[in-house]
N, C-alpha and C positions, 0 to 999 in steps of 0.2 A: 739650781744655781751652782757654777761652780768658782772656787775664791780664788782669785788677784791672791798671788805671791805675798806675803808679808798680810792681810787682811781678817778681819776677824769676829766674827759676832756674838756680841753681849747680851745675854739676857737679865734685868732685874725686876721685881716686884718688890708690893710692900711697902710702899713711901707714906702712909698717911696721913697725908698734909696737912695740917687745918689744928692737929691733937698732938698732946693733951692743951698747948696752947700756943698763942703768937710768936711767941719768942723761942720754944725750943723748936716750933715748927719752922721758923723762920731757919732756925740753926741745921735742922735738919734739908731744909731744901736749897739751903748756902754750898751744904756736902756734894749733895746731890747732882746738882751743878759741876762743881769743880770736876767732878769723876769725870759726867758728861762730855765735859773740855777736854779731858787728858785723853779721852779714847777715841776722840775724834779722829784722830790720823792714821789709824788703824782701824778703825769699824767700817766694814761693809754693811754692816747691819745691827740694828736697834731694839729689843724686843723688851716691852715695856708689859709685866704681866698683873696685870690689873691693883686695885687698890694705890692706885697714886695718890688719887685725895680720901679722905675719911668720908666726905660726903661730897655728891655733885650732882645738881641737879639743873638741865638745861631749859629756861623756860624761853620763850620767846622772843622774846630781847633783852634777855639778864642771865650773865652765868656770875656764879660764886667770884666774890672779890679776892683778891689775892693771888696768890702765884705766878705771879708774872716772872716772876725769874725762869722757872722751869716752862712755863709753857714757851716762854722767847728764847731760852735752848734747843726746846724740842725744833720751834721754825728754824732757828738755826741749821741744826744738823742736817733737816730736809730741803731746806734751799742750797745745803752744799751737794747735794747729790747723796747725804747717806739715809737710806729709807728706815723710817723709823715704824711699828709697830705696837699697837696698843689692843689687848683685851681688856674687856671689863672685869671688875672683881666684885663682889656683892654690897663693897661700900658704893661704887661709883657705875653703878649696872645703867643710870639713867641718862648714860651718853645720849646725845644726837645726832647733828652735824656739825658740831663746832669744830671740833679737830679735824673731820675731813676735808673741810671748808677752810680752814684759817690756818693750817697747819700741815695739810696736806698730809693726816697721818689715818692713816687705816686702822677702822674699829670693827673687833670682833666681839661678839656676844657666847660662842661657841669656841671649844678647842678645834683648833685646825694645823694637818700636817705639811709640813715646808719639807724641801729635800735640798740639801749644800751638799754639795764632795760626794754625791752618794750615800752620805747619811741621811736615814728619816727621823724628823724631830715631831712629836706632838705635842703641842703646846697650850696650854689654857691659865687659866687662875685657878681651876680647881674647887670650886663651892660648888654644892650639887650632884656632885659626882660620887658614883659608886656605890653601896649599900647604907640603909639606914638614913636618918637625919630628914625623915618624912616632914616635920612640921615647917622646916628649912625650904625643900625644895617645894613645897603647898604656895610659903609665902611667896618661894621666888617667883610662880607664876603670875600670883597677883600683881607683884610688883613688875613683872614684866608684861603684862598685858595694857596696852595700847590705852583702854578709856580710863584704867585706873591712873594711869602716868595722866589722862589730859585732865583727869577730876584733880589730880594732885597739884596740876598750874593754875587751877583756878584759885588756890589759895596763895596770896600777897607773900611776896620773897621771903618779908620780916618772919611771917608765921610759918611757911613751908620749911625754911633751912632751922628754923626753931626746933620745929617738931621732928624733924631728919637728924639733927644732932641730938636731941635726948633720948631715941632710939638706939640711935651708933652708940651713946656712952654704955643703953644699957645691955647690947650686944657686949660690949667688951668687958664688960662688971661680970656677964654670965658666963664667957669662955675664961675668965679667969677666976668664977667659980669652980667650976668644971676641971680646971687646972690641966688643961690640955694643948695649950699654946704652945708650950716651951720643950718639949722633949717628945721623944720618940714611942709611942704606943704599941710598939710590938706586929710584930708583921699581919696579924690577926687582925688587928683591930685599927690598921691605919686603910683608911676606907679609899685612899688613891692608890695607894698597889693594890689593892681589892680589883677596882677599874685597871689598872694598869695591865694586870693578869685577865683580865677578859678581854681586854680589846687584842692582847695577844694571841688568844685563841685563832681569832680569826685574820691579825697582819702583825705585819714584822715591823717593828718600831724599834729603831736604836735607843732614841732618848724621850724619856717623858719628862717634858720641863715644866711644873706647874710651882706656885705662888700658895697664897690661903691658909697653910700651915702655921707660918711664921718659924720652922725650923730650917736649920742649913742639914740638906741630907740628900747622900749618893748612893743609892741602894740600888745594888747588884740583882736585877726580875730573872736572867737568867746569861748566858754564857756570852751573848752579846747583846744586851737590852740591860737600860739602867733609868731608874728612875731618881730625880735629881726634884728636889725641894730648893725652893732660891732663899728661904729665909726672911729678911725684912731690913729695914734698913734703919728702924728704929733702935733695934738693936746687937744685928752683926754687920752693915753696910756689906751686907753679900751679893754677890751677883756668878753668876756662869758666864764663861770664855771659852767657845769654840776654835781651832786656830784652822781646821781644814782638814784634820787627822784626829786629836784628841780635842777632851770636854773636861774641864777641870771648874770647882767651883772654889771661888776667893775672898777675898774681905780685903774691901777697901780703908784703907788708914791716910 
């Protein structure tokens, strides 16, 4: 794809909507929004990189209450002609068809590479990836395999998002024991440039744009290859702006 003069695309992740409650969530998907609006006249494109909601689970003829603001921005931007973009992140892995269906927004389960201007971007959410974190990627299979998702609808909305929120709380009780959320671990031990240098081995990628972290970071892989962390919105309201030439990462005020 190549960009229309003045035209530009934004990537964010990190929204997770629903926590720690109604009201600052509300306050947070209020923000959210308004960005959404302001960059509309400029966005060629939308790239939404996973963990929008804290939890989402699609059963049959019930998705999670709420959010209607942002999901009636997302149809928004897509009914104006600007294509929006969604990967999953391991809060909200159990998409189905609702956004490609009502929203017209394309869902990925996997990191997948775009090319603009002759840059090549690869882009995911980033859970799963790269060395270590065995018990992680164990669970992700279960949670990703097909009869465990339909055993999972058989249980009543009330109990299912019940029991899916007091996991998410205690997922996030554990990475902030862990104390690994908020800052930069060291080129060693950060397990997406671990990935980011191997898929270099074998192709040339400008920009590795992933989510999952929760830090804002623009780290130089090598002489023209950079890996870029979007942060979160809980709290840097960061996101990445493409313009056709460079990549710069911001915060929204």
């Amino acid at each position: 794809m190549q960009l229309a003069p003045g035209k530009k695309i934004y990537f964010l992740s990190d929204f997770h909507l629903g926590v720690p409650d109604a009201a600052s969530s509300l306050e947070r998907e209020k923000r959210i929004v308004r960005f959404l609006d302001e960059i509309k006249q400029d966005a060629a494109v939308v790239f939404i990189v996973g963990d929008l909601f804290d939890f989402w689970y699609e059963y049959k003829n019930v998705v999670p209450k709420g959010f209607v603001r942002i999901l009636g921005k997302m149809a928004e931007l897509t009914d104006s002609g600007i294509p929006v973009h969604f990967f999953v992140g391991n809060h909200d892995m159990w998409m189905k068809d609702y956004f490609q269906k009502e929203l017209q927004v394309p869902v990925y389960f996997e990191p997948m590479s775009f090319e603009f201007n002759g840059k090549k971007f690869l882009v995911g959410h980033g859970d799963g990836l790269g060395p270590g974190d065995h018990g992680y990627k164990f669970l992700k299979k279960i949670f990703r395999n097909p009869v465990c998702q339909w055993l999972f609808g058989l249980l009543p909305p009330l109990i299912g998002v019940g029991v899916a929120n007091y996991f998410s709380r205690k997922s996030r009780a554990k990475a902030l024991a862990k104390n690994t959320d908020d800052h930069f671990l060291g080129e060693d031990k950060e397990w997406l440039i671990s990935y980011a240098r191997e898929v270099l081995k074998t192709e040339h990628i400008d920009y590795f744009i992933f989510g999952h972290r929760h830090i804002v970071l623009d780290y130089q892989l090598s002489g023209n290859s950079r890996y870029i962390n979007l942060g979160d919105w809980i709290k840097y309201n960061s996101y990445a702006v493409f313009d056709g030439k460079n990549l710069v990462v911001k915060s929204f005020t």
